[in-house]
C-alpha positions as CSV (number, residue, x, y, z in Angstrom):
1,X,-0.3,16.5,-11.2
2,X,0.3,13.4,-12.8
3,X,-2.6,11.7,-14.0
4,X,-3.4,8.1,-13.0
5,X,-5.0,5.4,-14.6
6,X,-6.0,2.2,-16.1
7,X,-6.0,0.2,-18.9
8,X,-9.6,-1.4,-19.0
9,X,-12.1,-2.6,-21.4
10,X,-13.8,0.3,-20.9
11,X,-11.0,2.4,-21.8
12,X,-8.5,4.4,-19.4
13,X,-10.5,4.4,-15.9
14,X,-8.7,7.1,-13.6
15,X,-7.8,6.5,-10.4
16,X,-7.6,8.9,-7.9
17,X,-4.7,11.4,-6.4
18,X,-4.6,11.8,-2.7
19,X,-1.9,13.7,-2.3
20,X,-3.9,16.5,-1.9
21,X,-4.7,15.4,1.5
22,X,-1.4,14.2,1.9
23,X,1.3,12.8,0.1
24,X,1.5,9.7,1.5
25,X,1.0,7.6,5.0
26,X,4.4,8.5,5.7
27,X,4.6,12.2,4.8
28,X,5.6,14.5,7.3
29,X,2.7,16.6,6.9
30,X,0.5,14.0,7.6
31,X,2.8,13.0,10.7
32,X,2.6,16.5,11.8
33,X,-1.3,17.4,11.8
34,X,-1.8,13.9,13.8
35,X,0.6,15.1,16.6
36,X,-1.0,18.9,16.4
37,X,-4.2,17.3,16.7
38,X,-3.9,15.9,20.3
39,X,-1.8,19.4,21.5
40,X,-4.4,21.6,20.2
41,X,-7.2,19.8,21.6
42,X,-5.7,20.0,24.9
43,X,-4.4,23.5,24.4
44,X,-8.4,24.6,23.4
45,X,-9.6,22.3,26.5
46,X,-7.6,24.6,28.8
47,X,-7.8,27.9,27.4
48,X,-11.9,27.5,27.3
49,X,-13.5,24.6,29.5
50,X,-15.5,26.2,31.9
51,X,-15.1,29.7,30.5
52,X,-18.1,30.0,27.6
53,X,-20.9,31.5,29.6
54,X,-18.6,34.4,31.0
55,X,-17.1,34.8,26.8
56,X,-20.9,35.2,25.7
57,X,-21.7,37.4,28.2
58,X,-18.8,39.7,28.2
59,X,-16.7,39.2,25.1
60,X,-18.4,37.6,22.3
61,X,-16.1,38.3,19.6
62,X,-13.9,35.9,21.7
63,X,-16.2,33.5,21.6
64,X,-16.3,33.6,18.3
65,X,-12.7,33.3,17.9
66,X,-13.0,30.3,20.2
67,X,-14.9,28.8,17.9
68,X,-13.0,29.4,14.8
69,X,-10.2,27.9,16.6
70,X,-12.6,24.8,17.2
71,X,-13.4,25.0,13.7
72,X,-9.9,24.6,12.1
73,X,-8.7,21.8,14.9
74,X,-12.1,20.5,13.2
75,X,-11.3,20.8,9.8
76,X,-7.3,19.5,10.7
77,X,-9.3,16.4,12.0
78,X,-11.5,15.9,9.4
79,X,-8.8,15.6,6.7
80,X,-6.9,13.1,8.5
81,X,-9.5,10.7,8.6
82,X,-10.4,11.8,5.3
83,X,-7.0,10.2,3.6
84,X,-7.1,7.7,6.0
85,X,-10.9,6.6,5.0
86,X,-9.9,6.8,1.1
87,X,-6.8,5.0,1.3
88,X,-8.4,2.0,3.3
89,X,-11.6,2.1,0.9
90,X,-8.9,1.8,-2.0
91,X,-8.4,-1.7,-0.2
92,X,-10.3,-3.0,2.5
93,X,-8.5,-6.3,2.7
94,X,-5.1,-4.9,2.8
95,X,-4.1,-5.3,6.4
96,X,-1.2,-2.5,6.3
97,X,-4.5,0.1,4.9
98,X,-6.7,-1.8,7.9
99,X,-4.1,-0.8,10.3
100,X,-3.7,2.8,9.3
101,X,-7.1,3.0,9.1
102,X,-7.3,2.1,12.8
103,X,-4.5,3.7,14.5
104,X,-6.1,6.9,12.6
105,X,-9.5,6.5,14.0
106,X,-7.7,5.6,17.1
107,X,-5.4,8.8,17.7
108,X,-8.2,11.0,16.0
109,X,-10.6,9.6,19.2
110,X,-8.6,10.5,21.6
111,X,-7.3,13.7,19.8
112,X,-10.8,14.8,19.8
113,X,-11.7,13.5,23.1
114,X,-10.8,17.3,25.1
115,X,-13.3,18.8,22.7
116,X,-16.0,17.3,23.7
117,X,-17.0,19.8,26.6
118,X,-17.0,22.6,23.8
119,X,-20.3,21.6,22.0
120,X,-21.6,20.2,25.5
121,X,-21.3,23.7,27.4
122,X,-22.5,25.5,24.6
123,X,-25.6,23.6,25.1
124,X,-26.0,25.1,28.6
125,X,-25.7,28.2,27.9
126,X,-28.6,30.7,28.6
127,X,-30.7,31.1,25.2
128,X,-31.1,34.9,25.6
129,X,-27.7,35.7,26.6
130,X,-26.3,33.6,23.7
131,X,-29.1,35.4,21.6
132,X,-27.5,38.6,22.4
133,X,-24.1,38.4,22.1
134,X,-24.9,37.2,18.5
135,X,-26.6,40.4,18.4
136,X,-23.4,42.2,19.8
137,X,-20.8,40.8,17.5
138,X,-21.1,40.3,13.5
139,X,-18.0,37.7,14.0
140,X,-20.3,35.6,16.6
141,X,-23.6,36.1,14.4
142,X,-21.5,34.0,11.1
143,X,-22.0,30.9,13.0
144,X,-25.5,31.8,14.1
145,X,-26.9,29.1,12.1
146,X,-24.2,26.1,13.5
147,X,-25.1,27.3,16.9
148,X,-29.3,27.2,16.5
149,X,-28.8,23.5,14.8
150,X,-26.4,22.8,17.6
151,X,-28.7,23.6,20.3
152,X,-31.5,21.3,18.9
153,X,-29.1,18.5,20.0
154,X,-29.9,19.5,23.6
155,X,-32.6,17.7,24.7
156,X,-30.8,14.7,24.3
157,X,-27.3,15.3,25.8
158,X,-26.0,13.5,28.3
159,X,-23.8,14.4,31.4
160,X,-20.0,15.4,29.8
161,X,-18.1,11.8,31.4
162,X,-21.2,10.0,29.6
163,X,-20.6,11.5,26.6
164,X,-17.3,11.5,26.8
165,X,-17.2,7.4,27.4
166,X,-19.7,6.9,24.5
167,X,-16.9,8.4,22.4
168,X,-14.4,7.0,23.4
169,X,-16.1,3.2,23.3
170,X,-17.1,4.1,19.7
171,X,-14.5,2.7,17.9
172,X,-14.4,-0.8,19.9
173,X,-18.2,-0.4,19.4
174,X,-20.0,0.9,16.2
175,X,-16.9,1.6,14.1
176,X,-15.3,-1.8,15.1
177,X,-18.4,-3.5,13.9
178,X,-19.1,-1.4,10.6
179,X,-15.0,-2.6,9.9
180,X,-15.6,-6.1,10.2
181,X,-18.8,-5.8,7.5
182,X,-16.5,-4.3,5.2
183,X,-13.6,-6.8,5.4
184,X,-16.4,-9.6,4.9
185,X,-18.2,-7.9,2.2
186,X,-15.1,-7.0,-0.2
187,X,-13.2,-10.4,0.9
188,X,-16.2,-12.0,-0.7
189,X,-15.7,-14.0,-3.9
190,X,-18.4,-15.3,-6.1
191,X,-18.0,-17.9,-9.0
192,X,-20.0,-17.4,-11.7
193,X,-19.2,-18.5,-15.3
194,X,-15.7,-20.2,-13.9
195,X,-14.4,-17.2,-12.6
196,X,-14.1,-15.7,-8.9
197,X,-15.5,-12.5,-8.9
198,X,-16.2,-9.8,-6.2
199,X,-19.2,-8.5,-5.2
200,X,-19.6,-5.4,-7.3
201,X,-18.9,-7.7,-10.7
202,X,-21.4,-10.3,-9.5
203,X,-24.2,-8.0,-8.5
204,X,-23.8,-6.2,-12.0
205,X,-24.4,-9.7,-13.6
206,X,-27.8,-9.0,-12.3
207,X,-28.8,-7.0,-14.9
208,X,-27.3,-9.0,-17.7
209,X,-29.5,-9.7,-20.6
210,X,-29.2,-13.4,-20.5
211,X,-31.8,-15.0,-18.4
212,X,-29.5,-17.7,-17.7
213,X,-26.4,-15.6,-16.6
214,X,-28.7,-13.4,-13.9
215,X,-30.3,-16.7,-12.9
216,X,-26.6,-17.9,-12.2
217,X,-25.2,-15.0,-10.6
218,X,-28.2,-15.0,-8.4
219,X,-28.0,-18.3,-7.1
220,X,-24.0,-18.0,-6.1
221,X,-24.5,-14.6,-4.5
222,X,-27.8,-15.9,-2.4
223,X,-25.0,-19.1,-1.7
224,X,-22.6,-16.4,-0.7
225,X,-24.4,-14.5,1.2
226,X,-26.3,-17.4,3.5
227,X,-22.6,-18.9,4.0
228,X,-21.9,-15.6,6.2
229,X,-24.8,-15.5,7.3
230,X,-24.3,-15.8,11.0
231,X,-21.6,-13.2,10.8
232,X,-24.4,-10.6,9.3
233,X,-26.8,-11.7,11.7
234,X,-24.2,-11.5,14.5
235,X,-23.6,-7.6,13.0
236,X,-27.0,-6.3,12.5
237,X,-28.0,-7.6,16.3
238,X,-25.4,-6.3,17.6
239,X,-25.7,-2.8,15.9
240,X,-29.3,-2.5,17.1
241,X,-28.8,-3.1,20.6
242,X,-26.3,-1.1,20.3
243,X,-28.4,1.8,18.8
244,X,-31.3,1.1,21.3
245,X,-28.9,1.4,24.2
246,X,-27.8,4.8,23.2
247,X,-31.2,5.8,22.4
248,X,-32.6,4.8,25.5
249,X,-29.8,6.6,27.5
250,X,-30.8,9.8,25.4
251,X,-34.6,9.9,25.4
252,X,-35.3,9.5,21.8
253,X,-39.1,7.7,21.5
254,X,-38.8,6.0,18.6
255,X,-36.3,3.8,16.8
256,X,-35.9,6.4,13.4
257,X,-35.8,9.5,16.0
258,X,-31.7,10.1,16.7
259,X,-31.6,10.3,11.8
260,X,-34.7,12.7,12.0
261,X,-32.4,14.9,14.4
262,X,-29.3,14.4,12.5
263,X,-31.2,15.1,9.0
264,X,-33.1,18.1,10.8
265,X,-36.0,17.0,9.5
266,X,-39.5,16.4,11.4
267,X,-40.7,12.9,11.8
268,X,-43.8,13.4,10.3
269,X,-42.6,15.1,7.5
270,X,-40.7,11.2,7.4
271,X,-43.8,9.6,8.1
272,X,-46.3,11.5,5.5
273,X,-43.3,10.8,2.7
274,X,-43.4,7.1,3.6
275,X,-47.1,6.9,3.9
276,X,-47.3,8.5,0.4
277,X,-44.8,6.1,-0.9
278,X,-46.7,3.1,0.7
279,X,-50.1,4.5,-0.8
280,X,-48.5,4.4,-4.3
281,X,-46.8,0.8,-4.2
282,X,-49.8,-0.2,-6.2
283,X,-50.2,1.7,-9.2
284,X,-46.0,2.7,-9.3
285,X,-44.1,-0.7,-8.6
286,X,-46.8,-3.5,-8.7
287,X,-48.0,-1.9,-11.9
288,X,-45.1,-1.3,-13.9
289,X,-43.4,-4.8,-12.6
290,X,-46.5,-6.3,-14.3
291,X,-45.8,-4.4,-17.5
292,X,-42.6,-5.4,-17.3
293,X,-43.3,-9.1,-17.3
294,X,-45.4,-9.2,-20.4
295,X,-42.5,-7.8,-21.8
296,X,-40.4,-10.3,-20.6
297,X,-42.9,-12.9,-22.1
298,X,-42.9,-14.1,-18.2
299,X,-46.1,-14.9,-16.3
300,X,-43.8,-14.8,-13.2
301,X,-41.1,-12.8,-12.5
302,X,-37.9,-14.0,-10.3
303,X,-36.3,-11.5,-8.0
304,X,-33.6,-11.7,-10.3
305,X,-35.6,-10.5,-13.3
306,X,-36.5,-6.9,-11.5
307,X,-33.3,-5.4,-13.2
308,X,-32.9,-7.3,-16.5
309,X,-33.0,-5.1,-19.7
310,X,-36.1,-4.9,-22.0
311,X,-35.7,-7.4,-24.8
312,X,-35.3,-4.0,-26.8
313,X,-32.9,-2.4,-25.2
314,X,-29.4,-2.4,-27.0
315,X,-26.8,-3.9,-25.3
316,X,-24.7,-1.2,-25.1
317,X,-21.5,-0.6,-23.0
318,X,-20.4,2.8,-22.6
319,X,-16.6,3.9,-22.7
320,X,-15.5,5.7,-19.7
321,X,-15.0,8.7,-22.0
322,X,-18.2,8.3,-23.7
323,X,-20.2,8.1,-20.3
324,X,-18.1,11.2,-18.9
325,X,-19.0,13.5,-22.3
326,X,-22.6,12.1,-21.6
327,X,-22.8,13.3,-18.0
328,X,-20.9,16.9,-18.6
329,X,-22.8,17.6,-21.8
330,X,-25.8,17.4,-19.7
331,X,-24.6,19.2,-16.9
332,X,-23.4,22.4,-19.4
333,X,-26.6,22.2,-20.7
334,X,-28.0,22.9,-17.4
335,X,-25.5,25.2,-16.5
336,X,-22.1,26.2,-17.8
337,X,-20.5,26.6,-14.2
338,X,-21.8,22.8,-12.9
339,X,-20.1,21.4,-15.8
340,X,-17.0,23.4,-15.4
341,X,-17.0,22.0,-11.5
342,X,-18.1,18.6,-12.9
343,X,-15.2,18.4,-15.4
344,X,-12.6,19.2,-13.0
345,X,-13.0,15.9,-11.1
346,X,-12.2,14.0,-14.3
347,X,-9.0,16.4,-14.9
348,X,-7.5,16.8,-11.8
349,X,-8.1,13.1,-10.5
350,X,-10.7,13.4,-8.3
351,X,-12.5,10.2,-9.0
352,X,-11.3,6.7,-8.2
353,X,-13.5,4.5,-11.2
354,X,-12.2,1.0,-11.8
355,X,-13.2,-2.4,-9.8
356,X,-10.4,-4.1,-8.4
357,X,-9.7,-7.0,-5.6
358,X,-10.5,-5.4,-2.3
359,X,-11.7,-2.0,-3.2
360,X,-15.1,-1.0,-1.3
361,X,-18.0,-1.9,-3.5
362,X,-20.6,0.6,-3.9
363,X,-20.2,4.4,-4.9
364,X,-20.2,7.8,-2.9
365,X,-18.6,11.4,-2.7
366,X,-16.9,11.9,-0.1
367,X,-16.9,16.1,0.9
368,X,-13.2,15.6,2.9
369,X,-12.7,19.3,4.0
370,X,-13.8,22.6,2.8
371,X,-9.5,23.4,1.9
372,X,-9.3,20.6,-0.1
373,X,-11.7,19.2,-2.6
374,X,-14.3,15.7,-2.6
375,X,-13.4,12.8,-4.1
376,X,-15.9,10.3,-6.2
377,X,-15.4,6.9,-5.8
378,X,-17.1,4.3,-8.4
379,X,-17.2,0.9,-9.3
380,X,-17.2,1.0,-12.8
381,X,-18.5,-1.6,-15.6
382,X,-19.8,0.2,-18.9
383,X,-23.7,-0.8,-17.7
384,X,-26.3,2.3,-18.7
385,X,-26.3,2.0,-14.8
386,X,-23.0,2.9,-14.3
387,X,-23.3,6.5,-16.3
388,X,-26.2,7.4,-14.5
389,X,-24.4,6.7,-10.9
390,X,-21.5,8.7,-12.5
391,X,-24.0,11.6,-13.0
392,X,-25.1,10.7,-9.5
393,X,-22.2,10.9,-7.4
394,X,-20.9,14.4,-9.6
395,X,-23.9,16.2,-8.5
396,X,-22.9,15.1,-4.6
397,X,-19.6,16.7,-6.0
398,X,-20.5,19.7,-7.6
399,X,-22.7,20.0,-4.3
400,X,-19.8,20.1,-1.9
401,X,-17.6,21.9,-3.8
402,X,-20.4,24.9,-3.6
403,X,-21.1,24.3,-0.2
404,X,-17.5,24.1,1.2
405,X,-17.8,28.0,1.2
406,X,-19.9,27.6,4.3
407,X,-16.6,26.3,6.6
408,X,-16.1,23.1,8.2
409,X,-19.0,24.0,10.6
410,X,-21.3,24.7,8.5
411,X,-20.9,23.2,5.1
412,X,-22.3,19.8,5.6
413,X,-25.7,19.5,4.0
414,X,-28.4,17.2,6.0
415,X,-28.8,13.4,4.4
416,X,-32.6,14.2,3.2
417,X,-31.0,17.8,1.1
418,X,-27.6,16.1,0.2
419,X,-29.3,14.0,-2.6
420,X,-30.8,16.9,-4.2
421,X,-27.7,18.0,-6.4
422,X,-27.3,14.0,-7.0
423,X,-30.6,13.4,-8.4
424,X,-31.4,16.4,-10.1
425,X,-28.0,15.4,-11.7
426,X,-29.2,11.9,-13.2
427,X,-32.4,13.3,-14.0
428,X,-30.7,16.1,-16.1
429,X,-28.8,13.0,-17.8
430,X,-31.8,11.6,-18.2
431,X,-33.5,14.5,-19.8
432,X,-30.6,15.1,-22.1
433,X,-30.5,11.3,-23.4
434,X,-34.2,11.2,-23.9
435,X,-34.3,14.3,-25.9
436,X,-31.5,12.6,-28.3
437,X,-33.1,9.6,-28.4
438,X,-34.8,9.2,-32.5
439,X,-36.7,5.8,-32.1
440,X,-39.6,4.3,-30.4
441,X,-37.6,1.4,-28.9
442,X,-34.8,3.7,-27.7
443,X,-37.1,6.1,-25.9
444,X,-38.9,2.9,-24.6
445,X,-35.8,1.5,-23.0
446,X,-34.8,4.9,-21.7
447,X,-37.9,5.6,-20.0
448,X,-37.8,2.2,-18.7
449,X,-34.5,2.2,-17.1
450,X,-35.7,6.0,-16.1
451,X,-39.0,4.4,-13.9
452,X,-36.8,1.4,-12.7
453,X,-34.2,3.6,-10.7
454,X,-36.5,6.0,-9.8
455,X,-38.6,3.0,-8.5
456,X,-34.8,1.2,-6.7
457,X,-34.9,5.4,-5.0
458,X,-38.5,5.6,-3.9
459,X,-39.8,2.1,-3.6
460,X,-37.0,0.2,-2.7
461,X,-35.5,2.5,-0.4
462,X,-38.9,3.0,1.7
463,X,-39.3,-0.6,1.3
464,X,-35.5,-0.7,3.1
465,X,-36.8,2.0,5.8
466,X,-39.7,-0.5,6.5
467,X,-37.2,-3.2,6.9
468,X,-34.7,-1.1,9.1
469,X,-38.1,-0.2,11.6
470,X,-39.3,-4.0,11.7
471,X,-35.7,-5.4,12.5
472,X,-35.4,-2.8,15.3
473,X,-38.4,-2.7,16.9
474,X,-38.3,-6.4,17.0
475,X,-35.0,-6.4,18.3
476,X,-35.6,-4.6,21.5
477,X,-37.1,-8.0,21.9
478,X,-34.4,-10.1,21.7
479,X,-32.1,-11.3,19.4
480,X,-33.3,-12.3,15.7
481,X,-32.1,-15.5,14.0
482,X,-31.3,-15.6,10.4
483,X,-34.8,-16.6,9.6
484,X,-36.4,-14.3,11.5
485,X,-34.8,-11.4,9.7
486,X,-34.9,-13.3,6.4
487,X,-38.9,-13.9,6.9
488,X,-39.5,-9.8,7.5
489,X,-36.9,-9.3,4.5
490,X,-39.2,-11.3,2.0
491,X,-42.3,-9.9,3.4
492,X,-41.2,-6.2,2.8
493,X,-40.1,-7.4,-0.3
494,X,-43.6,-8.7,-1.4
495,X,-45.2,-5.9,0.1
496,X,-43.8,-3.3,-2.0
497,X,-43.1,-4.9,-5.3
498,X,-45.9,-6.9,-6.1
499,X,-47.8,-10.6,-6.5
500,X,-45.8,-10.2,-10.0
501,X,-42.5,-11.6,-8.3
502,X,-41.7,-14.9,-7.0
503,X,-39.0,-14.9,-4.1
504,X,-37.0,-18.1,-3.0
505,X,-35.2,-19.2,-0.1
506,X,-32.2,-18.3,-2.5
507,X,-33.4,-14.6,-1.5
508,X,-33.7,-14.7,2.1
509,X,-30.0,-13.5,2.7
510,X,-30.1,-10.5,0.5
511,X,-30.7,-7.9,2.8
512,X,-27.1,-8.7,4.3
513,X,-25.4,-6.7,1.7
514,X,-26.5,-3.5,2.0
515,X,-24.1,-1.4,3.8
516,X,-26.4,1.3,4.4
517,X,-28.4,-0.6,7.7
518,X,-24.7,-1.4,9.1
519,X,-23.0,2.4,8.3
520,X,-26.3,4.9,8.4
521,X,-29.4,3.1,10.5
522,X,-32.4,4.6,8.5
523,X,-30.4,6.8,6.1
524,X,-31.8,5.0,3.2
525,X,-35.4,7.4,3.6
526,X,-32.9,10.3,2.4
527,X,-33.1,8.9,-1.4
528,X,-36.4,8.6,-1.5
529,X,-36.9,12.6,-0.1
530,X,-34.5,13.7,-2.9
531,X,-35.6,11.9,-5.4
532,X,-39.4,13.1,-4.7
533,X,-38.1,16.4,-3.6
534,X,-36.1,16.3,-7.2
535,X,-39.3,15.6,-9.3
536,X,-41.3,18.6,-8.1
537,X,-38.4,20.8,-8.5
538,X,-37.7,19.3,-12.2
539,X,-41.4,20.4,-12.5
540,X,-40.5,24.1,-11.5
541,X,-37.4,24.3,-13.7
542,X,-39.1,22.8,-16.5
543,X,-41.9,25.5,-16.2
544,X,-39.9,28.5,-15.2
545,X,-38.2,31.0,-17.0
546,X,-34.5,32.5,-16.2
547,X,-33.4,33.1,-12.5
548,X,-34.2,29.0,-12.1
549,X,-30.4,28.4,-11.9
550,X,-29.6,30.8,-9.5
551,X,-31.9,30.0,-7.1
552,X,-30.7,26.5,-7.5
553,X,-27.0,27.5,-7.0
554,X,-27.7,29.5,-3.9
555,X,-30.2,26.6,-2.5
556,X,-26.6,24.2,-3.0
557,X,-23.7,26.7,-1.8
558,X,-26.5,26.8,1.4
559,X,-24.8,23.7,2.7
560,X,-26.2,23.3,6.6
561,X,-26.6,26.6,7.2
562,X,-30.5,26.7,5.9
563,X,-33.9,24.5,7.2
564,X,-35.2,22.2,3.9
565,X,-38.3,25.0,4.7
566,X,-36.0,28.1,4.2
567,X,-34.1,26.2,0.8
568,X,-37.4,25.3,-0.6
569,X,-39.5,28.4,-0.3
570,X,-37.5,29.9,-3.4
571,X,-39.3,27.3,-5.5
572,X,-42.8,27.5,-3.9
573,X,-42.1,24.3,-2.5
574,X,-43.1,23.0,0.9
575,X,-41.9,19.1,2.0
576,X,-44.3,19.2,5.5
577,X,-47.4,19.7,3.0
578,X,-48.5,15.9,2.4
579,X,-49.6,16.3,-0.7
580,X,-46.0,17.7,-2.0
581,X,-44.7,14.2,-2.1
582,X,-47.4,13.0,-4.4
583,X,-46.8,15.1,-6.6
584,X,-43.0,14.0,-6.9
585,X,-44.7,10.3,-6.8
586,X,-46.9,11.6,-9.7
587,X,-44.0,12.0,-12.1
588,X,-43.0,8.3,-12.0
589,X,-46.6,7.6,-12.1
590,X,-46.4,10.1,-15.7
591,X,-43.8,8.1,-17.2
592,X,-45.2,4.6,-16.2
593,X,-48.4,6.4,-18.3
594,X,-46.0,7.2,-21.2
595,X,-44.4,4.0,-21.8
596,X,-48.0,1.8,-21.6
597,X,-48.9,4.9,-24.4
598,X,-46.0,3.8,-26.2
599,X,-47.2,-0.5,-25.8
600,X,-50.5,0.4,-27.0
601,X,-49.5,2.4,-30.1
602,X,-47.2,-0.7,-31.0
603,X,-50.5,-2.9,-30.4
């Protein structure tokens, strides 16, 4: 495979290889599975629709081929859109990558359109006749666990010509909607320092040493930001109603409901991990921002201060190569075999890492397919920031590659259990950096930038979840203007960071960037659960002898097939016992404890 790349300041930056989905948007593979798409959909409608209950009660074993069939059409599926996604993400503003973006999403809708009954009909069957042909056939019992999570989906389905219309709409709906945010938001050009910069480089500038640069860059993105303000406004109203309709016409109560069922994960499980989290704004955010701006020499912090580096801190920018023998050294030190997954995304061009005009901002792993591989895309700038989301997005990586064993119906790993790999995979970074670190003033700036993400996971992402529940409760209401949202924006903000901060009008249009409310309504609570979740089982590794990586491996290659219960219980862990998550809050609590141990002895 030839390797792609380029030339940056922070040395070679890969780029990734799609051709393992497909060679190109004009291969004839590619051409192929889109046309075999729509003829085995309708081939499967006909051969089963109507059939199921008579299958499961004579001849499970061909149910169970009927859903291996539905499995691969599945999988077939998901690849498409999984080169299609990439290849637009490579370029949001390129209309020829918009189009084949859209025509896929398009053909795949109506592809998958004939399935629909199959999930739908299961979900009438007769739970002790399904129960025994599981029993019956060992073929049938392999996707016992995608049929129990499937069937928790039943109290809220809807007649099959409902459903069938809500999927079809979708993608002159939702999908139409999340597209336009994504054209705005990498269209967007900032000009800070003379230059016009996207939105990735500008928000970076945030966490510049120079007062005066952050101060900058946050006055043009605010300017930014409120200039499209109508058009995010427009968006997020939209998207609500839009979610309330479809909740209403399902039956879920309240507005967080329809991600607890897709996370499998009770909501007060949600609720006791956001209370705890609330409980602990004090003496974790309010109290460490505080620290923080008697380090700063600042009475009063601006929101653009919550980020900038200690006056110790080096300013250090890390080459790509030295962030990626950073990240895998601390992986092998873990465990041999997650480094050896780890390593193969660098080799074999699995991660996509430099900015450039157009490109999606953010980072993520996306699983694509169980036959293929994921891909890692980052926006990468040589910030202490940027090796730890590396280390981030590789666990998500090393994650699905263990998982894909599970099949295409069974590999994907709920939202609140997907971060687990991801930030057990910073913290082990962490770890290893810390333990290499010889000086006081290194090991203070470490542990500080340790505390402040684990405080943008925790805090800030509950603080988002607060957000996402006042904006759509209100909104079942009426519409919200741009102040309105801006005014419960700045509140939440206050609430959970502290009387430390000063926020301006400047700040009012800051929630409009975060992609997560417009993609994933109330997703954000998932980083908060790992990171929590991550803490307590850092505390059982730490404390354990061998057998801890094993039991780690087996709780990852899991995927969906396992309740956060049934992956837990190996670790004597339990996330519906309340107190669990303050004992994950306790650890950033610890290390707020360490570093006003570390002021005092330099006092």
């Amino acid at each position: 495979m030839a390797k792609l790349s380029v030339s940056t300041e922070f040395g070679e930056l890969p780029e990734w290889n799609l051709a393992d989905l497909y060679e190109s948007v004009n291969s004839k593979q590619y051409l192929e599975d889109m046309r075999s798409c729509q003829d085995d959909a309708n081939a499967f409608s006909k051969e089963y629709s109507g059939k199921l209950a008579g299958l499961v009660s004579d001849n499970p074993d061909e149910f169970a081929a009927a859903i291996r069939a539905y499995e691969v059409i599945e999988e077939r599926m998901g690849r498409i859109m999984s080169f299609a996604g990439l290849y637009y993400n490579g370029n949001t503003t390129d209309p020829e990558r918009a189009k084949f973006y859209g025509d896929a999403q398009e053909k795949i809708t109506n592809a998958s359109s004939p399935l629909l009954f199959f999930t739908l009909e299961i979900n009438r069957l007769d739970d002790d006749a399904l129960d025994n042909a599981m029993e019956k056939s060992t073929a049938l019992n392999h996707y016992r666990s995608w049929l129990v999570d499937l069937r928790l989906d039943k109290p809220y389905q809807l007649e099959d010509r409902i459903e069938q219309l809500f999927h079809e709409k979708s993608m002159t709906g939702r999908s139409a909607w999340n597209r336009l945010f994504d054209n705005n938001m990498a269209s967007a050009q900032f000009n800070i320092g003379g230059k016009e910069i996207g939105v990735e480089t500008a928000l970076s500038l945030l966490q510049d040493k120079t007062r005066e640069v952050r101060a900058e860059a946050a006055t043009e993105i605010g300017r930014v930001l409120k200039s499209n303000e109508q058009t995010y406004t427009l968006i997020t109203n939209t998207l609500a109603k839009d979610k309330e309709i479809s909740d209403r016409w399902r039956g879920f109560e309240d507005v967080a409901d329809s991600r607890h069922l897709a996370n499998r994960v009770e909501r007060e499980v949600v609720d006791a991990l956001v209370s705890a989290v609330q409980q602990s704004f004090p003496r974790l955010s309010h109290r460490y921002y505080a620290m923080k701006a008697k380090w700063l020499g600042l009475e009063t912090m601006e929101h653009w201060d919550r980020n900038a580096p200690l006056p110790e801190a080096a300013d250090r920018v890390f080459q790509w190569n030295e962030a990626r023998d950073i990240v895998l050294t601390a992986y092998d030190g873990f465990a041999p075999e997650m480094a050896n997954i780890a390593k193969r995304f660098f080799d074999e061009n699995w991660i996509d890492a430099p900015t450039r005009p157009g490109k999606a901002p953010g980072a993520f792993s996306h699983p694509t397919v169980p036959s293929v591989h994921p891909y890692v895309m980052l926006n990468y700038l040589g910030k202490p920031r940027d090796v730890m989301t590396l280390a981030h997005e590789l666990g998500h990586g090393v994650h699905q590659v263990l998982a894909g064993k599970q099949g295409a119906l069974m590999s994907q790993t709920p939202l609140t259990l997907a971060e687990t790999a991801s930030v057990f995979g910073e913290m082990l970074t962490f770890r290893s950096l810390l333990k290499s670190s010889d000086n006081p003033e290194s090991r203070k700036a470490l542990l500080a930038q340790k505390v402040e993400d684990m405080l943008n996971t925790v805090v800030r992402q509950i603080a988002f979840y607060l957000f996402e529940r006042k904006i759509h409760l209100a909104r079942r209401e009426g519409e919200l203007t741009s102040e309105q949202i801006g005014d419960i924006w700045l509140e939440v903000q206050a609430e959970s960071l502290g009387d430390v901060f000063n926020f301006d009008d400047n700040y009012r249009s800051y929630w409009s960037y975060i992609p997560h409310f417009i993609h994933s309504p109330f997703y954000v609570y998932a980083y908060a659960f790992g990171d929590c979740l991550v803490n307590s089982l850092y505390a059982v590794y730490e404390s354990s002898g061998d057998g801890f990586q094993e039991k780690y491996f087996e709780m990852l290659k899991a995927g969906g097939t396992k309740h956060h219960k049934e992956l837990l219980a190996p670790f004597g862990l339990d996330a519906s016992d309340p107190q669990f998550w303050f004992k994950g809050l306790g650890m950033i609590e610890g290390l707020i404890d360490e570093l006003e141990g570390l002021d005092q002895q330099a006092s």
